[in-house]
N, C-alpha and C positions, 0 to 999 in steps of 0.2 A: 856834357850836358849839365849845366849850372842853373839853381832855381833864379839867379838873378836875370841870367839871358832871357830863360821863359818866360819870367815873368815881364820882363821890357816886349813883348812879342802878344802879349796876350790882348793886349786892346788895339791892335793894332790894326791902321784902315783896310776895310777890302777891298781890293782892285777889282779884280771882274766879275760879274753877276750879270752879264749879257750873254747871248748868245755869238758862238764865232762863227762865220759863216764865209769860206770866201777871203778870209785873212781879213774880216775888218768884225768888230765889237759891235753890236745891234741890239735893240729891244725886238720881244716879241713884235710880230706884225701886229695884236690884236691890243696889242700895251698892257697884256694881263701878266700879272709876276705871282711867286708864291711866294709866302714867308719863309724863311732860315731861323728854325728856334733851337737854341744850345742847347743840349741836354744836363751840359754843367750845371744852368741855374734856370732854365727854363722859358730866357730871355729870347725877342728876336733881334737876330744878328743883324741881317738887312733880308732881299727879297732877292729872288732868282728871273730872269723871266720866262714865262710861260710857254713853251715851243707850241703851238700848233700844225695842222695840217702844210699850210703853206710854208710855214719855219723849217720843218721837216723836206718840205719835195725842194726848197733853194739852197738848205744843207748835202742835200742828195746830189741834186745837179751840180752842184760846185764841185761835189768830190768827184761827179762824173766829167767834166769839162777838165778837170786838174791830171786826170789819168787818162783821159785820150790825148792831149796836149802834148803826154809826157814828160813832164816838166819836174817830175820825180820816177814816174815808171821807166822810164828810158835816159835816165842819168844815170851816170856809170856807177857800176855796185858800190866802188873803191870811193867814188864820190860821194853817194849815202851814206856807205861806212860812214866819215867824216863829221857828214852832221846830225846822226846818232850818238858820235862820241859827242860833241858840244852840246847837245840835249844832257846827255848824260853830267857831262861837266856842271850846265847849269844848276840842274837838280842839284847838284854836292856843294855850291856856291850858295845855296835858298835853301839849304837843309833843315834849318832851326824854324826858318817862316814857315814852311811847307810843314813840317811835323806838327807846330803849336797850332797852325791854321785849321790842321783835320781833324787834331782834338777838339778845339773850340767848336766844329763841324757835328763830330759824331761821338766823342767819350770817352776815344781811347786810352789806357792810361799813357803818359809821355813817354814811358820808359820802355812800352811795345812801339808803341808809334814811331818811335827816334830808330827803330833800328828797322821795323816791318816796311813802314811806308817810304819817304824819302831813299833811307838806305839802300832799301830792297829795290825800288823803283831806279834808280839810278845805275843798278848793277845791272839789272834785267836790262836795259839801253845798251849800256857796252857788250852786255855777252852776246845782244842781238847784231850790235855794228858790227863785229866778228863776225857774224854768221854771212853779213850782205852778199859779200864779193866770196864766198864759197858757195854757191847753190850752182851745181854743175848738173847739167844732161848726163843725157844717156845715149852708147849706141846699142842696139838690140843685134843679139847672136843669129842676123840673116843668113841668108840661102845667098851660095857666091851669083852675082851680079845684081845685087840687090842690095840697099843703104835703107836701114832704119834707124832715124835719129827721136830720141825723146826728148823733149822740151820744155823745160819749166817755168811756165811764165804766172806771173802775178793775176790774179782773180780778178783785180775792178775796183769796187766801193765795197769795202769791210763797215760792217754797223755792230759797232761794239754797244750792248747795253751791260754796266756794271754796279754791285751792290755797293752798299754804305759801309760795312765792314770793314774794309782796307781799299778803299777807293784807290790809292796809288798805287799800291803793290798789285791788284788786282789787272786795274785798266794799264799798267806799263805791260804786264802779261799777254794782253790782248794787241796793243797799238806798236809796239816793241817789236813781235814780229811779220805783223801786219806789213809796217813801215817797212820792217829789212827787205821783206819781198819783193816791193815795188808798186802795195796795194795805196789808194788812197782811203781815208775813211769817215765817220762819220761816231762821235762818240757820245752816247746816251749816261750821264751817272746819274744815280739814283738823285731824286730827292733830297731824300735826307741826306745827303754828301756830297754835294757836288764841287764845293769850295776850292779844293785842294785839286782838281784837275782842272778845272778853272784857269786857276796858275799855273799847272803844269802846260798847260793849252800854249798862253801867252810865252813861256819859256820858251818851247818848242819854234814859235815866230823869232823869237830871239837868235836861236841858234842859227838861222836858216832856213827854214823849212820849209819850201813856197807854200802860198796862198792856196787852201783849198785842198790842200793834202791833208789836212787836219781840220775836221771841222768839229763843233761841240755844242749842241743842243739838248739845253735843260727843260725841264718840267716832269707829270706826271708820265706813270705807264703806261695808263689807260687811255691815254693824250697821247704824246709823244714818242713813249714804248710802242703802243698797238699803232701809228703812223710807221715807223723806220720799219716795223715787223713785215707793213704790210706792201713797203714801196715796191714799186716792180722794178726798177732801179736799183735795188739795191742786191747784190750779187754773193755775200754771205753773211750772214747773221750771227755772230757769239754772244753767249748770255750765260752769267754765274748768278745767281738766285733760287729761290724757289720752284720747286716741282709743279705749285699749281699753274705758276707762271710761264715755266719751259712749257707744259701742256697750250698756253695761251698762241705762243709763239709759233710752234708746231702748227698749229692751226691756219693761225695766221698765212705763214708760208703757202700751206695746201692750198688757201682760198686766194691766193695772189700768184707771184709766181717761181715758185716752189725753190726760191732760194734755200742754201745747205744754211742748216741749222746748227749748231755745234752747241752743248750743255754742258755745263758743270752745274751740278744740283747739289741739294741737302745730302744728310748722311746720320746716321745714326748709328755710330761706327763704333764697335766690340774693342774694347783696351781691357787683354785677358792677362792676367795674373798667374804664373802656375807658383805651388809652394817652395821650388825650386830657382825662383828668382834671386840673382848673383846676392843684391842687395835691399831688400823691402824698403827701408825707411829712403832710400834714394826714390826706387819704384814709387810711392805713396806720394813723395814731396812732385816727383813730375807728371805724374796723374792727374794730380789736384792744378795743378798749373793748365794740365791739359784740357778741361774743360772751364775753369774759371777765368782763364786769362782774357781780357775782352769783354769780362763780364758773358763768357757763354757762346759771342758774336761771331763764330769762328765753324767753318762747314766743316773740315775735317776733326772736330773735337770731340773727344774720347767720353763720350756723353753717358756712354755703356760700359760699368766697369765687370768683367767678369773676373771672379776671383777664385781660389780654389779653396776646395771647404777648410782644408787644413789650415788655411792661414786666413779664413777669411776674418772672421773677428778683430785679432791682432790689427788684420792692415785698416777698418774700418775705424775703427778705436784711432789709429795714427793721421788717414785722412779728416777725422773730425776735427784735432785739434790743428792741424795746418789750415784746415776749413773758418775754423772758427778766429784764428789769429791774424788771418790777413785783412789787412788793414783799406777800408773801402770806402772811398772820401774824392776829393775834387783830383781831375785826372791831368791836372797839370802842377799835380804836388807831384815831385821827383819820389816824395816819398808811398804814394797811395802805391798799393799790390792791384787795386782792381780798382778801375774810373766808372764811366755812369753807361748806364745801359741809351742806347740808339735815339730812343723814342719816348714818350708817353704810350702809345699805341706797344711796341714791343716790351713794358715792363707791363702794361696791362694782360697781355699773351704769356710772361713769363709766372705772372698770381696765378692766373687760369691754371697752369700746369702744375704747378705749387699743390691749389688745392686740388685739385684733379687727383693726382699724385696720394693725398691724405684720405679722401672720398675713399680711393678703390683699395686703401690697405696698406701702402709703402707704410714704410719706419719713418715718421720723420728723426735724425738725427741732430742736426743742425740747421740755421740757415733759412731763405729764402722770405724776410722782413722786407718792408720795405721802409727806407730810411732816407735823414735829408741830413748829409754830413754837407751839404750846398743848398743853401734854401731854395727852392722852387726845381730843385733838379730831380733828376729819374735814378736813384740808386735803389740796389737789391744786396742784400749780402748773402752770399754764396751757401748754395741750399746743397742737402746731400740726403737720399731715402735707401737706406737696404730693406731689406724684405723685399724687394720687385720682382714679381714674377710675369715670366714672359708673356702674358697675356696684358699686363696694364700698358694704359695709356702710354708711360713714361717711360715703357721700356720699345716701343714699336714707333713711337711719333717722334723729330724733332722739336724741340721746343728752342732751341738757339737764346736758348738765355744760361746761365749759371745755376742750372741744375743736374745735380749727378744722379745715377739710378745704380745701385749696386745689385746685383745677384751672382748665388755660388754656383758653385757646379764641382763635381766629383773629380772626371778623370776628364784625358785628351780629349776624346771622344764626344763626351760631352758638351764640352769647350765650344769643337767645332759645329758642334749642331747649335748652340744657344750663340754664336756668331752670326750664323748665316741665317739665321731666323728673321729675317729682312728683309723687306722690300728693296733696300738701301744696300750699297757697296762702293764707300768714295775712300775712306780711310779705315784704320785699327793697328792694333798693336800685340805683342807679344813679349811676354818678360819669362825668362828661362835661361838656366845654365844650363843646358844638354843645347848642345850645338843641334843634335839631328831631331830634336823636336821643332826647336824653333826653321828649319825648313821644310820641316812636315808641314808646318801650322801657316808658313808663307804659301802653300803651296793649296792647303785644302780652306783657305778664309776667302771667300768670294769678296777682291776687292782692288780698289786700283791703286793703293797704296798700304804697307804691310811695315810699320815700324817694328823694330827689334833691341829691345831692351832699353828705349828713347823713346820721345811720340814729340815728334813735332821736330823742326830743321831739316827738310830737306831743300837744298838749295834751288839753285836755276839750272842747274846741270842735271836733275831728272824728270821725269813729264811727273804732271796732275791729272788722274783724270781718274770716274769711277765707270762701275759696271751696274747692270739694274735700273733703277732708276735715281742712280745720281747720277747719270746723263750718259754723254758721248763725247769722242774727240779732248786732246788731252794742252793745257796750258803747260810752259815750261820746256826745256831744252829746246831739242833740235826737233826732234817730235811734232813740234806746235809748228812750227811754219810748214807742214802738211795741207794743214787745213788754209791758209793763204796762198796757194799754188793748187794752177792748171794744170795737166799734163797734154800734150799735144803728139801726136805722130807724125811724123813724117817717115812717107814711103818710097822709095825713089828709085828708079830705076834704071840703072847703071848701061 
């Protein structure tokens, strides 16, 4: 990663901003497009177009016409395998476009993006091509003259809608094993990020993919999102976002026809400190990582630091100055620590908390300014409040921006009550040297991911998913292609 290559990438033309429908590039029917505004500098990049009603039901029907046809559902596993690898290849071929393209999109600093999105997205493809030509039945332990076989076959039309956060790593999570199954689908990205799957779209026709197995309709939520929510055509729904949103959907579903939902929501996830931790100033530097990196934009981020009284001072005093030193500036300097926050709207959401936060009492320590190291851009630098007690705003709500909320707590005991004190259970952490604590404390944190003495890396080989209400149904390994597969009986009698 060289700032010279980046920077040869940075102005560079955008190819698609249509929608794909059917394997061919189209405007909206209604010819209405939104704006694309960087967040770098605040400029608009070009426009998107606008899906409506009708964009939405001839993205649906094509991916229903492409999976009755069979023209990918009933092509041989070994054969999909194939051109999942060449997906994947292509992504590693467009690695540099694809990375600078979704920072230019959404903020990311380069040096998460180069390795989160492209990277990530690429790998997730192949681990999923592997999985094609392994999805074996079942026979059931019958009664003698009697054959029960189980069947697994592919769902239909998958309707991925995905956030702006890591659009690729996200949406390769969702389409990755959609695809391996045999499903066709139908891909929503947000808004604010649509860019970068865009291209990944058109990749995907590159490699092979027939016409209509992939389709990708932009625009709003409220448009677009609440259309694919609501098609009766459409046969499963995945959505990472927000809680008020998953609420939206749900509904949706009920009032249509009660397509499977699957959620990945918010989190507000406890990263607990015992005085016993192998190494604090390690502990401290990856903590701090864990909720600012993104600028905050990150659902499993360690947002809730709980620390134990004995060392809380010390570690707070340690996180202020790595808080205070990273360096927060245009996010296609190889060198910035943290790039620009998503939005205007999401750093206006992030003040709100900020002062919110000072209103009801937190410490402020550091942090949470708002700054133009890019003129006309959306920068924050990374806020931090101890004193919060479990009753503030800041320790119960996500705010998904770059701010950290400290509070102490005694003993074990403790710990795990001011964890679970949540409505939220998607992520959290644990740092300790006593081996049989840190599996007490995996065992009693209500939540669907449990770091241990790390926060953050786990790969593709384990699931995502929380309890509560950070959703249902889990993204990642073998896990996730569940949720894209029918089971079917057959009874037979011998």
């Amino acid at each position: 990663m060289k700032q010279e290559h980046i920077d040869a990438l940075r102005h560079l033309p955008i190819a698609n901003q249509d929608l794909l429908i059917d394997g061919q590039w189209q405007p909206a029917s209604s010819g209405q497009t939104l704006p694309v505004v960087s967040p770098i500098d605040g400029q608009t990049l070009c426009t998107l177009a606008a899906a409506g009603l009708a964009d939405v039901d001839r993205a649906v029907q094509a991916a229903r016409c492409s999976f009755e046809q069979g023209v990918w559902s009933r092509m041989a596993p070994a054969e999909r395998k194939k051109v999942l690898h060449r997906i994947a290849d292509r992504i590693e071929a467009h690695h540099a476009e694809l990375a600078v393209l979704g920072v230019r999109d959404n903020g990311t600093e380069i040096a998460m993006a180069w390795k989160a999105e492209p990277g990530s997205a690429a790998g997730t493809f192949r681990y999923y091509a592997e999985c094609a030509d392994k999805i074996n039945g079942e026979i059931a332990p019958t009664p003698d003259g009697t054959l029960g076989l189980i069947h697994k076959e592919p769902v239909g039309v998958v309707a991925a809608i995905v956030p702006w956060n890591f659009p690729l790593m996200i949406g390769a999570w969702k389409i990755a094993p959609a695809l391996a199954a045999g499903n066709s689908v139908v891909l929503k990205p947000s808004e604010d990020a649509s860019l970068s799957l865009l291209r990944l779209a058109q990749l995907c026709l590159d490699a092979g993919l027939p016409a209509g197995v992939l389709n990708v309709v932009t625009g709003t939520g409220a448009v677009t999102g609440d259309a694919l929510a609501r098609h009766m055509d459409v046969d499963i729904l995945a959505f990472t976002g927000s809680g008020p949103v998953g609420r939206l959907l749900l509904k949706a579903s009920a009032e249509s026809n009660l397509k499977r939902v699957y959620l990945e929501l918010g989190g507000k996830s406890p990263n607990i400190v015992f005085d016993d931790a192998p190494d604090l100033a390690h502990a401290a530097k990856v903590s701090a990582m864990g909720i600012y990196r993104n600028s905050g934009q990150v659902c499993v981020a360690g947002s809730r630091l709980l620390v134990q009284r004995s060392v809380h001072d010390e570690f707070v005093e340690r996180l202020q100055k790595i808080a205070a030193n990273l360096r927060v500036g245009d996010p296609l300097d190889v060198m910035t620590d943290i790039g620009a926050v998503c939005s205007r709207a999401q750093l206006s959401r992030n003040q709100k908390a900020v002062h919110t936060a000072r209103e009801q009492g937190a410490r402020w320590r550091v942090g949470g300014e708002v700054i133009a190291p890019v003129a006309g851009g959306f920068y924050m630098t990374p806020a931090l409040f101890d004193g919060v007690t479990p009753d503030m705003t800041l320790a119960r709500e996500e705010v998904f921006g770059p701010v950290l909320a400290v509070l102490p707590f005694d003993d074990e005991a403790e710990a795990v009550r001011l964890a679970n004190d949540t409505t939220y259970g998607l992520a959290s952490a644990v740092w300790t040297g006593n081996l049989s604590r840190a599996h007490r404390m995996v065992r009693a944190i209500k939540a669907g991911l449990v770091h241990v003495n790390t926060y953050g890396g786990p790969d593709i080989t384990v699931p995502l998913g929380g309890v509560r209400q950070s959703g249902n149904g889990h993204d990642k390994s073998m896990h996730a292609m569940d949720k894209y597969l029918d089971l079917k009986t057959a009874w037979i009698q011998l």
